[in-house]
C-alpha positions as CSV (number, residue, x, y, z in Angstrom):
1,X,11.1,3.0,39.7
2,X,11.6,4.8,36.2
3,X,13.6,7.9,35.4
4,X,12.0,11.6,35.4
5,X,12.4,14.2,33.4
6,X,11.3,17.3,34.4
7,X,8.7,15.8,36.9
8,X,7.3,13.8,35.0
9,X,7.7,10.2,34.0
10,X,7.9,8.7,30.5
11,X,5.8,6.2,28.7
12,X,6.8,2.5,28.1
13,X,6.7,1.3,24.5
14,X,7.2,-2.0,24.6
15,X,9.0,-4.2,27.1
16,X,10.8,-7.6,26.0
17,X,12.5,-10.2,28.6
18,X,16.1,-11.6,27.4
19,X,19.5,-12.7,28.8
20,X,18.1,-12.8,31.9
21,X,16.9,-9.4,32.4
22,X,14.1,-7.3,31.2
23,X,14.3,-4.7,28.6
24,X,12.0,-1.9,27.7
25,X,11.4,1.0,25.0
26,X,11.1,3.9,27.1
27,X,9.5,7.5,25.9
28,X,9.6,10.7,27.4
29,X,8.5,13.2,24.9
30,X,5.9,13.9,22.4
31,X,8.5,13.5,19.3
32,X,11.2,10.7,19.2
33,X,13.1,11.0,22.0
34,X,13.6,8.3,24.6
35,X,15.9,5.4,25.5
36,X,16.1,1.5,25.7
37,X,15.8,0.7,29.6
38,X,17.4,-2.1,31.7
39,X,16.0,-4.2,34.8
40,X,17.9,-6.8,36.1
41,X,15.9,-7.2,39.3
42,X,12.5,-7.9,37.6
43,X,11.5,-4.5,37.4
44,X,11.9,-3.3,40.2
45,X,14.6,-0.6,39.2
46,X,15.6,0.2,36.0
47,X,18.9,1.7,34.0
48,X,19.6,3.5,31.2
49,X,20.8,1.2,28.4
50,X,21.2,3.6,25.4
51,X,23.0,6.6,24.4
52,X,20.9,7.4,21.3
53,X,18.2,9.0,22.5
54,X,15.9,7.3,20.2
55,X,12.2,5.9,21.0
56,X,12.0,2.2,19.1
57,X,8.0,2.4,18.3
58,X,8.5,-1.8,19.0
59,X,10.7,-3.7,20.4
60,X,11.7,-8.0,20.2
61,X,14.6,-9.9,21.8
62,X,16.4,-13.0,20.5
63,X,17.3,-16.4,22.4
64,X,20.5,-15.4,22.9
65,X,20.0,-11.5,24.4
66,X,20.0,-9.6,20.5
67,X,17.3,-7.0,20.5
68,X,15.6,-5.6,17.4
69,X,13.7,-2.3,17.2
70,X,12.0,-0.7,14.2
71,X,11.0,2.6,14.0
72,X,9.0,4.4,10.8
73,X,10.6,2.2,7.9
74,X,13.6,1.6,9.8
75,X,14.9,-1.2,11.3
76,X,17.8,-1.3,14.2
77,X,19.9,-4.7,16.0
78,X,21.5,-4.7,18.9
79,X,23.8,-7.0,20.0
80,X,25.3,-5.3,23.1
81,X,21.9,-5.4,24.8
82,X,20.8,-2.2,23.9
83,X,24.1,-0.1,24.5
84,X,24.5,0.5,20.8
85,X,22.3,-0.3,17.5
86,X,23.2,-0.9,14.0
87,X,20.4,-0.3,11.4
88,X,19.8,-3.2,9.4
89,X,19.6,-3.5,5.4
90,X,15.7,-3.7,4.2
91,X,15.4,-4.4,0.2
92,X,14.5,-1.1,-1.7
93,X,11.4,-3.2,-3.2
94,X,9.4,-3.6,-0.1
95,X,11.0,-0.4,2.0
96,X,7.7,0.3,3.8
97,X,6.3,1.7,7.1
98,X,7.1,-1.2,9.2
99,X,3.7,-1.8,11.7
100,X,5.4,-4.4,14.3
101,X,8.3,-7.1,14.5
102,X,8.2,-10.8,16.0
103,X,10.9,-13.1,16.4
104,X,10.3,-16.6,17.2
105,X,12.8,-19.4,17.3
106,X,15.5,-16.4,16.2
107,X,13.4,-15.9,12.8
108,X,12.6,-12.2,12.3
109,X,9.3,-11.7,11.4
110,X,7.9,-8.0,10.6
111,X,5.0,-6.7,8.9
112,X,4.3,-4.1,6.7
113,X,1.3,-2.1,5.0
114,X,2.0,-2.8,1.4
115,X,4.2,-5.9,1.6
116,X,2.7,-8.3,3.8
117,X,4.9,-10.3,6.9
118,X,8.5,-10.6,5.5
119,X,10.6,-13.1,7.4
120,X,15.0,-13.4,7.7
121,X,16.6,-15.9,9.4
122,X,20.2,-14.2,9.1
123,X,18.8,-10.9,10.5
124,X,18.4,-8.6,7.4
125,X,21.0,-10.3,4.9
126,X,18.2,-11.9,3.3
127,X,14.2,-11.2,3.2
128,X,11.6,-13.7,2.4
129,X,8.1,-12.8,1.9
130,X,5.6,-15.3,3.9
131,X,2.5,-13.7,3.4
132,X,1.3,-11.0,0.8
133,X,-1.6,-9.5,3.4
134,X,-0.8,-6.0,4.6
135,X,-0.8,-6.3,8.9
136,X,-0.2,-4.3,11.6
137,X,0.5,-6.4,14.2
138,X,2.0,-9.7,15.6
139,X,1.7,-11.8,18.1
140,X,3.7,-15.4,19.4
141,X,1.0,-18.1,20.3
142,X,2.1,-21.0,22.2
143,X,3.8,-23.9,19.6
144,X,5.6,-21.1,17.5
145,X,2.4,-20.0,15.9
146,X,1.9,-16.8,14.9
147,X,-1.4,-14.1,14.5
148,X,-1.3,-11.5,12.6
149,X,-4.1,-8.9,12.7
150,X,-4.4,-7.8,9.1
151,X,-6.5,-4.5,7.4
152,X,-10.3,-4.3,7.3
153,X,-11.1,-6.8,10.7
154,X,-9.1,-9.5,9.1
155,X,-7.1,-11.9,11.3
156,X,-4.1,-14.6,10.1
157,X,-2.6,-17.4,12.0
158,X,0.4,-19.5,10.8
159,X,1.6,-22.7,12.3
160,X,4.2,-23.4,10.4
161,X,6.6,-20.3,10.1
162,X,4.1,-18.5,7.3
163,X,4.3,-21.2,4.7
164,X,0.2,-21.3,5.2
165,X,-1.7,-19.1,6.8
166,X,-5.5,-19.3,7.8
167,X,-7.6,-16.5,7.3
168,X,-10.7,-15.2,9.2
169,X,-12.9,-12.6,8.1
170,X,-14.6,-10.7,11.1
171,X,-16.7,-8.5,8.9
172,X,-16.2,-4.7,9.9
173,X,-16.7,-2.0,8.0
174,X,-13.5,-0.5,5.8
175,X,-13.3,3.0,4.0
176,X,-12.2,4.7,7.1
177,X,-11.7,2.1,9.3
178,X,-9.5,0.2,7.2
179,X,-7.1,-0.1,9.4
180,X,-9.4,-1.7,11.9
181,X,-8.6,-5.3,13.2
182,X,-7.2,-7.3,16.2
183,X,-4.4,-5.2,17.9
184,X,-3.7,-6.7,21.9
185,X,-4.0,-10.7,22.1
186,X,-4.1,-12.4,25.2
187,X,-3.6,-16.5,24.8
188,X,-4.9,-18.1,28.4
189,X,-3.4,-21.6,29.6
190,X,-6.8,-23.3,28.5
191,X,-5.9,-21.4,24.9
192,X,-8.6,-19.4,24.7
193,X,-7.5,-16.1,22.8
194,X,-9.0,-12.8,24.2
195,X,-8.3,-9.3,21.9
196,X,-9.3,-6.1,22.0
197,X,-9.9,-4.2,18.5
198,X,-8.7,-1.3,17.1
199,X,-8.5,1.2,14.3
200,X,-5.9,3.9,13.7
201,X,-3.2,6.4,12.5
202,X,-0.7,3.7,11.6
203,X,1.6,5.6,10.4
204,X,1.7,7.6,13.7
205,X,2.0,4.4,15.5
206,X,-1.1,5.6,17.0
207,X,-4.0,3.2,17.5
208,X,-7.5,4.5,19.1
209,X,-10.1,2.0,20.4
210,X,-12.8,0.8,18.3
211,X,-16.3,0.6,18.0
212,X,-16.3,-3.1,17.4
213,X,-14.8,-3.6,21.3
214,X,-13.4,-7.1,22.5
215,X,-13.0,-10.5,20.6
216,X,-12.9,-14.2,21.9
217,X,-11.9,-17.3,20.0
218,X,-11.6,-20.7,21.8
219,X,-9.9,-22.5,18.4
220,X,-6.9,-21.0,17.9
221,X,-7.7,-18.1,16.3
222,X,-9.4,-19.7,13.3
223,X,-12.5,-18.3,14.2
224,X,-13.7,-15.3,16.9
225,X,-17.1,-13.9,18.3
226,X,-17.7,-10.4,19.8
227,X,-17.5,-10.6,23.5
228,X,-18.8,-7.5,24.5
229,X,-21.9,-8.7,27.3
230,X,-21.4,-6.0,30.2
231,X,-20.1,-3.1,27.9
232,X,-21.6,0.2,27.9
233,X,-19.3,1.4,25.5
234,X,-17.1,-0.7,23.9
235,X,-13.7,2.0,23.1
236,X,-11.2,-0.1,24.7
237,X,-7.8,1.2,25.0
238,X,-5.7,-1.4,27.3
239,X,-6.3,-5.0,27.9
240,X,-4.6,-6.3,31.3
241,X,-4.6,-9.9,32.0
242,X,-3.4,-11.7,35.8
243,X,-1.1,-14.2,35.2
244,X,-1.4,-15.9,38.6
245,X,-5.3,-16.2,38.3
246,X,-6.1,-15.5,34.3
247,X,-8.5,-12.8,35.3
248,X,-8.3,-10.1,32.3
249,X,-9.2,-6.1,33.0
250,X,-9.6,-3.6,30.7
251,X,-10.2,0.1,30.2
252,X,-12.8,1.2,28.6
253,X,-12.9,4.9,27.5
254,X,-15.4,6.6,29.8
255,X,-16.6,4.4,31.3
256,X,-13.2,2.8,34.0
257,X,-12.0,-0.5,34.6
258,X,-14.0,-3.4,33.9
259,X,-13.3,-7.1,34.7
260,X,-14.1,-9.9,32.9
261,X,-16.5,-12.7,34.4
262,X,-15.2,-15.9,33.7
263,X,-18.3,-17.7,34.3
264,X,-20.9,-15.2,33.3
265,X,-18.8,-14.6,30.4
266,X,-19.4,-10.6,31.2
267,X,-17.7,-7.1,31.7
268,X,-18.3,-6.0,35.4
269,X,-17.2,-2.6,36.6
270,X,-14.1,-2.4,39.3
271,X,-14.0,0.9,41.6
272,X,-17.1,2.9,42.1
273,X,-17.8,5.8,39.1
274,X,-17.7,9.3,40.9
275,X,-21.0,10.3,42.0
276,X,-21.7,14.2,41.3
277,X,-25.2,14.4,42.5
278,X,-24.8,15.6,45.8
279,X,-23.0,18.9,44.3
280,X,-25.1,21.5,43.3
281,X,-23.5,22.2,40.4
282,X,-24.1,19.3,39.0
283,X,-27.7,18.9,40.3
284,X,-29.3,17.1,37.7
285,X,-26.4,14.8,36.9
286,X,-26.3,10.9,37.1
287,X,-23.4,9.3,38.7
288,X,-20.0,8.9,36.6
289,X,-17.7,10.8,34.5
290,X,-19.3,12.7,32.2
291,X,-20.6,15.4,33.4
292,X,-17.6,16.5,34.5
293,X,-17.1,17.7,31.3
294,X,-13.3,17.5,29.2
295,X,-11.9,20.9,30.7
296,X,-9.3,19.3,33.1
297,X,-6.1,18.5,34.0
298,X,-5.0,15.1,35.4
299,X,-1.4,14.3,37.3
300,X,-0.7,12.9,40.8
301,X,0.5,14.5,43.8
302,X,4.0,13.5,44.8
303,X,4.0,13.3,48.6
304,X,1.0,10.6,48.8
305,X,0.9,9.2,45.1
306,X,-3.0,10.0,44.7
307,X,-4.4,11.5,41.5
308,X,-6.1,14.6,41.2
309,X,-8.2,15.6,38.5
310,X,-8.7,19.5,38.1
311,X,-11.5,20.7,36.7
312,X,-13.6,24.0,35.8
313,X,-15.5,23.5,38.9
314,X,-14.4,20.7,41.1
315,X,-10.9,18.7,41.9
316,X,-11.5,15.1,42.1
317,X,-8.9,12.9,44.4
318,X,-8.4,9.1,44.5
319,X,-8.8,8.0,47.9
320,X,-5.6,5.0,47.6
321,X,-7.9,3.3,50.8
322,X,-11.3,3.7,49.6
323,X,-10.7,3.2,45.9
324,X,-13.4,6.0,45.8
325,X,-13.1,9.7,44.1
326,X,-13.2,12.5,46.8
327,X,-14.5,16.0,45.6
328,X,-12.9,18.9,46.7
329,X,-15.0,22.1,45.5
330,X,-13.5,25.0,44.7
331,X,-13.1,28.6,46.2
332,X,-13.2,31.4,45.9
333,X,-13.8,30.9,42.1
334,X,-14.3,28.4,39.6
335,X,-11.4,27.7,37.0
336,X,-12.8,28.2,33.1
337,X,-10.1,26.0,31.4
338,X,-7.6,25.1,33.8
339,X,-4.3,23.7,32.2
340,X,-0.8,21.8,33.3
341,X,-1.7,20.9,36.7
342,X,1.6,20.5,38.4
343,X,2.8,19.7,42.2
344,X,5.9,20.4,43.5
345,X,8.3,18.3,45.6
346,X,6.2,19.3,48.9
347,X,2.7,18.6,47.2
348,X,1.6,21.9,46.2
349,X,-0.3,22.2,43.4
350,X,0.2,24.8,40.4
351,X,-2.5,25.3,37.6
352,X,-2.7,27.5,34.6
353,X,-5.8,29.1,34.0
354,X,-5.8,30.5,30.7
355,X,-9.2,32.1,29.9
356,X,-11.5,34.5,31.1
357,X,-10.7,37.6,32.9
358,X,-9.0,35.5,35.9
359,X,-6.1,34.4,33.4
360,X,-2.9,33.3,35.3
361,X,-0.8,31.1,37.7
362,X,-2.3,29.5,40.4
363,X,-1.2,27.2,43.9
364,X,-3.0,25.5,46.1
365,X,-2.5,23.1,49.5
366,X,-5.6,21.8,49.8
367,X,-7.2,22.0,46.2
368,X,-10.3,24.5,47.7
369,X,-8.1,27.4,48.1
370,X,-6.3,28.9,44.9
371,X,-4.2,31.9,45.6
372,X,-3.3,33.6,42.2
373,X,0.6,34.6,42.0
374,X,0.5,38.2,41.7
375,X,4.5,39.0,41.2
376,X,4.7,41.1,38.2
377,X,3.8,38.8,35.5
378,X,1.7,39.6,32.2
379,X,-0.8,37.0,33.3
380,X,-2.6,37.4,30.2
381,X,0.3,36.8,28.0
382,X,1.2,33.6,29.5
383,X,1.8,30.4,27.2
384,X,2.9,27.1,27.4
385,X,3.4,27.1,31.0
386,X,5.8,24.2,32.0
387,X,7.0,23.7,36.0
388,X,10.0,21.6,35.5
389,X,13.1,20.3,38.3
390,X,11.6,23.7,40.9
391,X,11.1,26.0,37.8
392,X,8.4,27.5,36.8
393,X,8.7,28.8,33.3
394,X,6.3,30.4,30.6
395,X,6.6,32.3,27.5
396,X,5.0,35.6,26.8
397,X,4.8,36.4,22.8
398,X,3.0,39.9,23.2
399,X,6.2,42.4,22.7
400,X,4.0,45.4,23.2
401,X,4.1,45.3,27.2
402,X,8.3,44.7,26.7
403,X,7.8,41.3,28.5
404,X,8.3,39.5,25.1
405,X,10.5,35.9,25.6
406,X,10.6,33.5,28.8
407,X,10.1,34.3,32.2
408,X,10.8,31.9,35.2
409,X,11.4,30.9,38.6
410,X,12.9,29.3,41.2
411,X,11.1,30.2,44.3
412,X,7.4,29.2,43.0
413,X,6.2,33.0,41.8
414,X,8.2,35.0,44.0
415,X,10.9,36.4,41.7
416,X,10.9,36.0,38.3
417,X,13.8,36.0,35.3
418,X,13.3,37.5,32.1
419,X,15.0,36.6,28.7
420,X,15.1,38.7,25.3
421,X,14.3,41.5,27.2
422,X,15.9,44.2,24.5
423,X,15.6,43.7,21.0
424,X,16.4,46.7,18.7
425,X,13.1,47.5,16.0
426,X,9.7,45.9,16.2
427,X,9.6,42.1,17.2
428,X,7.5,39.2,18.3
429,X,7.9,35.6,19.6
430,X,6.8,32.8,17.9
431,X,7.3,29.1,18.8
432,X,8.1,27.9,22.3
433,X,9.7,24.3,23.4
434,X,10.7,22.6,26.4
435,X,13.7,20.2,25.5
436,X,13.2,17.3,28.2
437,X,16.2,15.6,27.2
438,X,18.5,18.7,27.4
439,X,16.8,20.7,30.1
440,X,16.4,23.7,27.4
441,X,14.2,26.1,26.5
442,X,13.9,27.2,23.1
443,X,12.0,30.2,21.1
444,X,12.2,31.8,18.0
445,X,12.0,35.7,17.9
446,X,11.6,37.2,14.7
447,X,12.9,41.2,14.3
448,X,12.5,44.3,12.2
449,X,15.9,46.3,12.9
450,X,17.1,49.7,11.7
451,X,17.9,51.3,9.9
452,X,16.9,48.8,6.8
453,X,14.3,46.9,9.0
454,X,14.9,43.5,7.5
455,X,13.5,40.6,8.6
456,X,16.1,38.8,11.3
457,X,14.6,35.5,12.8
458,X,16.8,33.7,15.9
459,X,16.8,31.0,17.9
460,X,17.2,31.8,21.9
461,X,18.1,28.8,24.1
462,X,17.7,28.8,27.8
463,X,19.4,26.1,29.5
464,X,18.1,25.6,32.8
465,X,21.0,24.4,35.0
466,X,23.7,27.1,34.0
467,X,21.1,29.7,33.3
């Protein structure tokens, strides 16, 4: 049960369980914005826990309820669970993009591109450097040892706090892949250690699946083999494992969820692929995803929790009973790029279409029938169409048919508002954001006034609540 803005969830960054209650880096924006979440009932609901609006990329927790969070090259402690951070001290001589933090047995561990793992024990008044390797990411084994997965596919395991590390080579390809390697490990009661690879934009905190796909290693960690027997494709972007049974999932892009047979020691598909055959649009296609091409828009419908998938010429529903993919085809047209597929509190749905000579807003009960809302809007015109808290809101940059600013509305297309209506001289509209933390609209309008005609640029803010 996790907070909404504007209709929409958040992300979790990473979650971390101390003083008795479960904490979480929570992110509801594209930028930095989010919050350190709170559960105290296991999950089940959750609290806001911090009044920075700040999204910690990681996220650790001491023995005795501190929590640590690093962001960029920065590096915060809390010792209020989360109400308030303090930004910790880092040496000048190894200030660097920090890629992940550990803390185990109340030592802080974190690792860095170009100065190795650096370890403190007084948290930040002094630095020691353990291990000279560049890695981005680290992971507790059971007896307080450590893995690290280092650049260029190699992987690092400690045992005794990072005195001595081992150090296994798994033989991928660098140049642009360098910062290829183990990224998710999963240590099993028998010890066996399962891992996806990965390779990515780092300093982004943004990791992509790789080509390389899943790992196994039944000593430790001092030596691994590919694992990949079942695998179409192996661009694995989550790993999932079943504490209660051990049985590990994972996702593997295009191609779904896939389960891991203990005893076969292969990937086996879970749910049933769609099957576009029977439609005659898609006549000579095989069953599965593809086909369906990568102009869509995915969300979930509100009232009954299934998600829909709209796209240029079917919307696909999954059926919560049958685990299967209903298709729903469309009429009286087909959408060329529909975009922001969004439902309202009552389960009707509202897509953008923005090309083509059908341009505009769109609603729909049943995802067959669209009906285009017709209420004197410059469909044409429209940009970055958002439908936030019952508003419907969209920016129109073309100041020739005077509709130049942001329109929007309450009542789901039936009357509209208009902002910057009159601006003296020639004019246009530039950028366009949705401010999910303040519930604001911004744009930029930039003017050519008489009588001197000099450039004037501005700033409008909408706020939605007071209008």
């Amino acid at each position: 049960n996790l907070p909404e803005f504007f209709g929409s969830k958040g992300a979790f960054g990473e979650i971390v369980v101390s003083d008795s209650a479960l904490y979480a880096s929570y992110r509801y924006s594209v930028s930095s914005q989010g919050e350190i979440m709170k559960s105290i009932d296991g999950g089940t609901t959750w609290s806001s826990h911090d009044a920075t609006n700040k999204f910690l990329s990681h996220l650790s927790s001491t023995s005795d309820g501190k929590l640590l969070g690093a962001s960029g090259k920065n590096l915060f402690l809390s010792e209020s669970g989360g109400t308030t951070f303090t930004e910790l001290t880092i040496p000048s001589e190894f200030i660097d993009l920090i890629t992940d933090i550990l803390v185990v047995d109340d030592v802080l561990y974190i690792s860095l591109l170009d100065s190795g793992v650096q370890s403190s024990s007084d948290f930040g008044e002094n630095w020691t450097q353990v291990h000279t390797e560049a890695a981005f990411s680290l992971t507790e084994l059971s007896n307080d040892r450590i893995i690290a997965g280092g650049l260029n596919g190699h992987v690092y395991t400690t045992s005794d706090g990072g005195s001595n590390w081992s150090d296994t080579d798994l033989g991928v390809a660098s140049g642009l892949f360098a910062y290829q390697g183990i990224k998710d490990v999963i240590e099993l009661e028998d010890g066996t250690l399962v891992a996806t690879s990965v390779w990515g934009d780092v300093y982004n905190n943004a990791y992509k699946a790789a080509s390389v796909g899943m790992y196994v290693s039944n000593d430790g960690g001092t030596t691994w083999v590919e694992s990949n027997t079942g695998l179409t494709a192996t661009l694995i972007s989550q790993i999932f494992v079943d504490e209660s049974n051990d049985d590990i999932y994972i996702y593997s892009l295009g191609k779904g969820v896939l389960k891991l047979d203990s005893e076969s020691s292969s990937w086996v598909p879970v749910g049933t692929p769609p099957d576009v055959t029977s439609l005659s649009d898609y006549s000579t296609a095989t069953t599965g995803w593809f086909p369906i091409g990568d102009a869509v828009s995915l969300s979930k419908n509100v009232t009954d929790n299934e998600l829909v998938l709209v796209s240029t010429k079917v919307t696909l529903v999954l059926n919560n009973e049958t685990d299967a993919w209903d298709f729903v085809e469309h009429d009286p047209f087909d959408f060329l790029s529909p975009q922001n597929l969004s439902f309202t509190s009552d389960g009707t749905a509202i897509v953008h279409e923005s090309l083509g000579p059908f341009q505009g807003l769109y609603t729909s009960t049943d995802y067959s029938n669209w009906t285009k809302i017709e209420n004197d809007i410059n469909s044409t015109n429209i940009s970055n169409f958002s439908y936030i808290d019952g508003y419907m809101a969209f920016f129109d940059n073309y100041a020739a048919d005077g509709g130049i600013g942001v329109h929007y509305s309450s009542d789901l297309g039936a009357t509209w508002s208009h902002i910057q209506e009159n601006i003296e001289g020639s004019y246009f509209g530039g950028g366009y954001f949705m401010d999910p933390v303040k519930k604001e609209i911004l744009t930029t309008i930039t003017s050519y006034p008489k009588p001197t005609y000099q450039l004037t640029s501005i700033i409008q803010v909408l706020n939605l609540e007071t209008k």
